[in-house]
N, C-alpha and C positions, 0 to 999 in steps of 0.2 A: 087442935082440931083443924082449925085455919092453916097449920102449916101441911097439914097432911095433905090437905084438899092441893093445896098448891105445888106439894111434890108430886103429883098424882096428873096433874095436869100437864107435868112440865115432861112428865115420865112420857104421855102421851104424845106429846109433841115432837120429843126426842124421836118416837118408835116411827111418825108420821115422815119424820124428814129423813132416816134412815129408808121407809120405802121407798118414798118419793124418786130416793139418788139410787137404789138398786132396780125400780125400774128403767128411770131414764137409761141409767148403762146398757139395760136389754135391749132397748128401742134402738141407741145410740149404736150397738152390737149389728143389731139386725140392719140399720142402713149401711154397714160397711161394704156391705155384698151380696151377692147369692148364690144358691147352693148349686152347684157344675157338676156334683158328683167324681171330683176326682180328676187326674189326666186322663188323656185315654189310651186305651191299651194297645201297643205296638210290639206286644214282644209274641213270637210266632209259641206254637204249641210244642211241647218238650216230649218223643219219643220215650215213654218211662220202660217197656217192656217189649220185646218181642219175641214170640214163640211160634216156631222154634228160636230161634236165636239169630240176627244178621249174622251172614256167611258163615253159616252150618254146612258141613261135610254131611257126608254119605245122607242128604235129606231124603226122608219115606212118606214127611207125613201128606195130608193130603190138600192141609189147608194151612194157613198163615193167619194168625193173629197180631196187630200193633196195639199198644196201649198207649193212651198219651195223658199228660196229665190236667187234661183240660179237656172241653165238650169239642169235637172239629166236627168238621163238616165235608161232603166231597162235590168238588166243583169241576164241570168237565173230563170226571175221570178217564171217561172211555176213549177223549179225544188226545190227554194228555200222556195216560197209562204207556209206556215203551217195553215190550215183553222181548227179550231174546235170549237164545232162538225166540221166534213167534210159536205159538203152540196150535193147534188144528182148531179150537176152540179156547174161545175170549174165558177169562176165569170170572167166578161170580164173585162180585164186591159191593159185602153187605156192613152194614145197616145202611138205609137209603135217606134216612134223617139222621139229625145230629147222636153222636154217641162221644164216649171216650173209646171206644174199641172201636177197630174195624177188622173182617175177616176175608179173606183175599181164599177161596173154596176151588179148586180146579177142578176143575171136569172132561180134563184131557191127560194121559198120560206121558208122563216126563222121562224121556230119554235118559236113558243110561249114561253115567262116565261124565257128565254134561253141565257144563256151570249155568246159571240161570240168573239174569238180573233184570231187575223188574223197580225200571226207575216212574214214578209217577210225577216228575215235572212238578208241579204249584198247583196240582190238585189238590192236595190235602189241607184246609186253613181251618181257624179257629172260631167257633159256631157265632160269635159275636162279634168280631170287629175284621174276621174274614182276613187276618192274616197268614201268609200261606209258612207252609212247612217246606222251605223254599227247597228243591232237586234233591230231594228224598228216593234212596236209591238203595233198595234191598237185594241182596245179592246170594247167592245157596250154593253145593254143588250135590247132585245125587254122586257123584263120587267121590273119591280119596281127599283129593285137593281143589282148590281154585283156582281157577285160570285168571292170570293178572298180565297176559300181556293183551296191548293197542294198536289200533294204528290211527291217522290222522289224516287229511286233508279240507280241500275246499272244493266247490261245486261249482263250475261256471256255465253258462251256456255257450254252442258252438259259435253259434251266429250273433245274436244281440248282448249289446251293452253290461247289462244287467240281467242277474238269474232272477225268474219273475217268481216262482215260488217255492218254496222248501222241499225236499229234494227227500225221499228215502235212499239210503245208502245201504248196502245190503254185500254179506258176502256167503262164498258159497263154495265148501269144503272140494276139493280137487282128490275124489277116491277111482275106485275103479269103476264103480258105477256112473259114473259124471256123464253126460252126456249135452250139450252146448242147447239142448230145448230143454233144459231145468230152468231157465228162468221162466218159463211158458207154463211150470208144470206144478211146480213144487216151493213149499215155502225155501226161505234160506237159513244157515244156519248163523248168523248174527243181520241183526238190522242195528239200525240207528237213522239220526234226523238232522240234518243241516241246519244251521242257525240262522235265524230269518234277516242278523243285521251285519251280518258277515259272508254266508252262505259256508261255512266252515265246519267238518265235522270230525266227529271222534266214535269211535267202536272199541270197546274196553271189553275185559272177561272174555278174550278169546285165549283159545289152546294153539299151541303152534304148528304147523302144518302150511298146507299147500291152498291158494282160494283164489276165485273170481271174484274180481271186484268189481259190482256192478252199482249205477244209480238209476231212479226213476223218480219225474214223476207221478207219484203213484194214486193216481185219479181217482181209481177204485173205491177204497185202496183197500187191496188184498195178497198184498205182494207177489202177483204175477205180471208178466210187463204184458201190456194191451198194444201191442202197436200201433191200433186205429188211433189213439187217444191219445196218447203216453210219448212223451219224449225218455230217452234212455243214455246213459253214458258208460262206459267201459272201460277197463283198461286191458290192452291190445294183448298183454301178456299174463300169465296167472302170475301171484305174488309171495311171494314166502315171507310166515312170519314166525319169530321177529323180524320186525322190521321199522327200522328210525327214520324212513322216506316219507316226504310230505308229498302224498298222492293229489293229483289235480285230477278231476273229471269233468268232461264237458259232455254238455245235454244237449241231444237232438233230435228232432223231430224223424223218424224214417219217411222215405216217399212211399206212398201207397204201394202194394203188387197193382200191376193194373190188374182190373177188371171191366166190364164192360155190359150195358145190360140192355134188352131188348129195345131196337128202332120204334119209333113211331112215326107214323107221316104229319109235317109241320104245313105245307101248305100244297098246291098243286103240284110242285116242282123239288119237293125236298122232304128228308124225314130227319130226325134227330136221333143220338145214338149217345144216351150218360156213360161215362167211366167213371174210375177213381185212378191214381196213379199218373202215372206219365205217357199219355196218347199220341202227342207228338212222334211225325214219321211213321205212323200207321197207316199199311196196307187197306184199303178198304175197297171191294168189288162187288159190283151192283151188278144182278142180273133177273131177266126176266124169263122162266123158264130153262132153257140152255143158253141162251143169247145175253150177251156182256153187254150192259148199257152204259154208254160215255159219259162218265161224274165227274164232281169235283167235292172236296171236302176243304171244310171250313174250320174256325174253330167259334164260336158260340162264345161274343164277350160275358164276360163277368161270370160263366157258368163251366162246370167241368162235363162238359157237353159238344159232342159235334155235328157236324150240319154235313149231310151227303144229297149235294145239288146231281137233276137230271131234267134231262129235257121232258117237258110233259108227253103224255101217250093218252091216247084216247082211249077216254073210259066212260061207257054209258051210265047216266045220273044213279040210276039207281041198281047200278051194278060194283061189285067190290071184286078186286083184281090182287093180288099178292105180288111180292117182290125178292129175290134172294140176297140177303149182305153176310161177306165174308168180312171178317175182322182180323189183320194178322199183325203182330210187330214181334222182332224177335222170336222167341219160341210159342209165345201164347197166339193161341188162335180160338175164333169162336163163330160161328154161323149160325144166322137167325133165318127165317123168315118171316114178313107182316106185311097186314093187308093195307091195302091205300083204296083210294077212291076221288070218282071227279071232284077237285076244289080249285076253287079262284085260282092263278096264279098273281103272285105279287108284282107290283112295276118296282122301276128302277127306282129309284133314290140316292142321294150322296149327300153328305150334311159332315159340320167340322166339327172335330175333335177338339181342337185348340182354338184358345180363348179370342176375340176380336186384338185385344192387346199383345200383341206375338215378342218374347221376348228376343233379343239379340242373336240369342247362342242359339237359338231354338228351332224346329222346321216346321212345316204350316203344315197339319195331317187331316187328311180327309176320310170318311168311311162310308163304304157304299153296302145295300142290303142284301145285295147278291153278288156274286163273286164275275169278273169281267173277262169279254174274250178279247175286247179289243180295245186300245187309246188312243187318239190321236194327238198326238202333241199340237199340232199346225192349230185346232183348234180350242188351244188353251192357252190364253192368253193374262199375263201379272201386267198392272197398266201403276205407274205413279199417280199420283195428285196432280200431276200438270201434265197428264196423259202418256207420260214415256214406257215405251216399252222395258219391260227387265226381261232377262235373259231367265230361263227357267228350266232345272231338270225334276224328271218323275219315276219316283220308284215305287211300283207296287209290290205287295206283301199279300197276295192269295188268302194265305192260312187266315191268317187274320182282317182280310178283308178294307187293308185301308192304302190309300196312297200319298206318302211323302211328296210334296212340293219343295226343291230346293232351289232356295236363290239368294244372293247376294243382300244383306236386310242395309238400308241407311238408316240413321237414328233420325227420330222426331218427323217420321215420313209417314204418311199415307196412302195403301193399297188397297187393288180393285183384281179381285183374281175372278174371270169368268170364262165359265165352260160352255162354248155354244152346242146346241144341238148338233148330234152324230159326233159328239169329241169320243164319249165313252160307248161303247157296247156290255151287256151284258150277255152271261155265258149261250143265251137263248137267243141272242140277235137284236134286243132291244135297247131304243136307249130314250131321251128325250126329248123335250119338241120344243121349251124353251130355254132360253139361257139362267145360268144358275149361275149367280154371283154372292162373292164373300170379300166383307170387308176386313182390312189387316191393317193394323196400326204399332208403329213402334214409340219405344222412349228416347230418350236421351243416352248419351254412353255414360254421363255422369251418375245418372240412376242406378249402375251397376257397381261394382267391386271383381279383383283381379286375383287369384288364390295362387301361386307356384310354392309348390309341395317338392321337398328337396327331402330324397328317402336315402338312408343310410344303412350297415348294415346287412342289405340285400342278399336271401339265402338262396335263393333261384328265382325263375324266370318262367313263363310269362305271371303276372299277376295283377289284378283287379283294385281299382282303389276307387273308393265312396264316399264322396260326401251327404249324409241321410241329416233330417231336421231330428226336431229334438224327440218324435214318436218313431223314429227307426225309419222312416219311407224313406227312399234313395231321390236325391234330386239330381245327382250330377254322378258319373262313373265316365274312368278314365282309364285305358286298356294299355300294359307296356308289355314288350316284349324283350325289351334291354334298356329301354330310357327310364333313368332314377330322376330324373327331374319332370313335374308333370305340371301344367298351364290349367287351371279354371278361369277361362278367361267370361269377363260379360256373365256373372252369374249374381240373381236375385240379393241384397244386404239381408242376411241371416245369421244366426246361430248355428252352424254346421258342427257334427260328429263325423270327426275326419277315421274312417276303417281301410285296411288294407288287406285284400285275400288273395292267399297264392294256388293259382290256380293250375291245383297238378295234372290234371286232364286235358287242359285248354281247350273247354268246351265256351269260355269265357262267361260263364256264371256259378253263384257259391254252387258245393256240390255238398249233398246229406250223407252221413253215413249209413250203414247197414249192420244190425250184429250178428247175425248170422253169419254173414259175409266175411265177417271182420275189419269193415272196411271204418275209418275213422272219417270225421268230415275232411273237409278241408280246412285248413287255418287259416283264422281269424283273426288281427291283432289290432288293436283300437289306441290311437294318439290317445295319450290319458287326459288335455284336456281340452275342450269346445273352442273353435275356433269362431272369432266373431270377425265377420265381414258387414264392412260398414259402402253404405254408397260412396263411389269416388275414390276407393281406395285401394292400394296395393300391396296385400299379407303375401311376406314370404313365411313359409313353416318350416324348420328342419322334419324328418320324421325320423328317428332311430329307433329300430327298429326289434324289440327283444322278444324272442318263444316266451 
């Protein structure tokens, strides 16, 4: 009996230190780690089905079905979606929450004979970790076969450095019906999209034939070119494909048509007249009744506006008088008439352009508010810091209303430029009654740096060369007509973007193209890298020069 007891005990004890060690082990289990559920999923969604089928012939049906074998989801579709042809109406793409199917529903009628591809970019990812179905591209034809030929290039712009944004690429079949305002009119018959870190594009699924090859960017976007908005590129000639040529297209801005819209009177003596376009050397004649009134025109800084100065005429306070303005340049012409009435006229004024610190290379500009009939030079006088006369000449600029001071600069010197009374007249006979004085101070020459630019290459003459900072603004331009070696002499320690433009007009600034016209810009060719100019110092550059 006593032994029982004691085997019973020990049975006990045995089953006690058997739990004891199977729990520990759980505890011991459970601090090893914690539960992460897994790695995570980076494998994109797998296309199981599509019906009709990718690159189906003779296609009728009227919708598209994809199946995938996982929940996706659609992100940006409408922004990523690439239809070509583009169809008259966007096709409807449902479900709009996560599914395994999606149904691509058209609601516009599909061209005869016509391959269709319909690439969705990285819209399409997987409902949970949002990886995409990366350049997913379903392709059909409503006729016999599929069209599998390409073509290829890159996009640059005419003028700046860099293409600022992605570019539609667009071409457009050469039939009989063709007419050179289908880009204005009509979709195209293949598009595509430049690549944003290349500027590089490709057009695939075309038939072979004859096409314009056009870019834009397309602001809209609706694929018609806006020319208010829209820069545009072209190629000068239609192109036949096949074709293995690596197309290059450049984007440019067109210049306005001018237009020109109703005067209004801006003070006693003057009325203002907006344009768009290119106003410059515009006819404009003022008259009051049948009588020619003596003007001047101006141009309106910072604004595409101009200013048609006249001598005041006497107009009772509270009476309103009308005026006649014709507007000619070239072929367009336009005549208004508007009312004016007694107002103040304005006095003279003259105030500087440039900075009290006047650099070396640079010339001292003045700007007065009304346009001048008369100068005196005898009464304008540049005096040193230890009162020495400098030697001075004066150019005035009507149009724009300012006048150059040129003269001889020394470094580390200080000037006293004043204009005594009766030096200036303005168009009305007035001028003013004290002296106006400006101070002008220079640096050192070591404060500068010296640039000769040694060009190679050279495919004609005359042409335009630019040093702009690192935002495109021009600081320094150098004009040859045969000299390949060019001096920036005395110019600010910078990061210059050395450009060279040939300029076939010799009007000596870049010029835009026209498409209509057919006219292409002018050529642009940019040293591929920054030159730095440091103070005190003297860069020579080769520039060789490649189309």
């Amino acid at each position: 009996m006593l032994f029982c007891l004691v085997k019973k005990r020990i049975l006990k004890k045995i089953r006690l230190f058997i739990f004891t060690i199977f729990l520990l082990s759980i505890i011991g289990c459970a601090k090893r780690g914690t539960i992460t559920g897994g790695q995570k999923d980076t494998i994109p969604p797998v296309l199981k089905m599509s019906f009709p089928k990718n690159f189906t012939t003779e296609f009728s049906s009227k919708s598209i079905k994809l199946t995938f074998d996982e929940y996706v989801k659609l992100k940006n579709v409408n922004k990523q979606l690439i239809i070509s042809p583009p169809l008259g109406k966007n096709p409807q793409i449902l479900p709009l929450t996560a599914s395994k199917t999606i149904a691509i529903n058209f609601l516009d009628s599909l061209k005869a004979n016509t391959t269709y591809s319909l690439n969705f970019g990285n819209s399409i990812e997987d409902n949970n970790e949002g990886n995409p179905y990366p350049q997913f591209k379903y392709v059909f034809s409503t006729g016999k076969f599929i069209d599998s030929l390409s073509i290829q290039g890159t996009i640059k712009d005419a003028l700046g450095k860099k293409t600022s944004a992605i570019a539609t690429v667009m071409l457009y079949e050469i039939t009989e019906k063709y007419t050179d305002s289908i880009i204005y009119k009509e979709n195209p018959n293949y598009i595509s999209y430049s690549l944003e870190n290349d500027s590089s594009f490709k057009i695939e699924n075309i038939k072979s034939g004859k096409y314009l090859l056009v870019a834009l960017n397309d602001k809209t976007p609706n694929y018609r070119f806006d020319p208010k908005i829209e820069k545009i590129g072209f190629r000068q000639s239609f192109i036949t494909i096949p074709n293995d040529s690596l197309f290059e297209i450049k984007l440019f801005k067109e210049v306005d048509k001018l237009k020109v819209y109703k005067p209004s009177q801006s003070s006693g003596a003057s009325a203002i007249i907006g344009y768009e376009g290119d106003a410059k050397d515009a006819k404009l004649t003022l008259k009051k009744g049948q009588e020619i009134i003596p003007s001047v025109t101006t141009k309106l800084p910072k604004k595409d506006s101009l200013q048609i100065w006249f001598k005041p005429f006497k107009i009772e306070k509270s009476a309103v008088d009308s005026l006649h303005l014709s507007f000619e340049k070239d072929k367009y012409k336009k005549d208004f008439t508007f009312k004016i009435k007694a107002q103040k006229q304005d006095s003279l004024t003259i105030s500087s352009i440039s900075n009290r610190v006047l650099p070396l290379s640079d010339n001292f500009l003045l700007r007065t508010n009304l346009p001048l009939s008369k100068i005196d030079d005898s009464k304008i006088r540049l005096m040193k810091s230890d009162s020495t006369s400098v030697p001075l000449k004066l150019e005035y600029d009507e149009f724009n209303l300012t006048i150059k001071v040129i003269f001889q600069k020394d470094p580390l010197e200080k000037y006293i430029l004043k204009l005594l009374p009766d030096s200036v007249f303005d168009f009305i006979g007035q001028s003013f009654k004290k002296p106006l004085m400006f101070d002008i101070e220079t640096k050192n020459i070591s404060d500068y740096g010296n640039l000769r630019v040694n060009l190679e290459n050279v495919s004609s003459f005359p042409l335009i060369v630019e040093l702009t900072d690192k935002n495109g603004v021009i600081q320094y331009t150098s004009y040859s007509e045969k000299n390949t070696q060019l001096d920036f002499n005395l110019i600010k320690p910078d990061v210059y973007t050395l450009r060279l433009i040939y300029d076939e007009n010799k009007n000596e600034i870049w010029d835009s193209g026209n498409y209509l016209a057919k006219k292409q810009p002018e050529r642009v060719i940019y040293f591929p890298k920054d030159i730095d100019v440091r103070a005190n110092w003297d860069v020579q550059q080769t520039f060789i020069l490649k189309d």
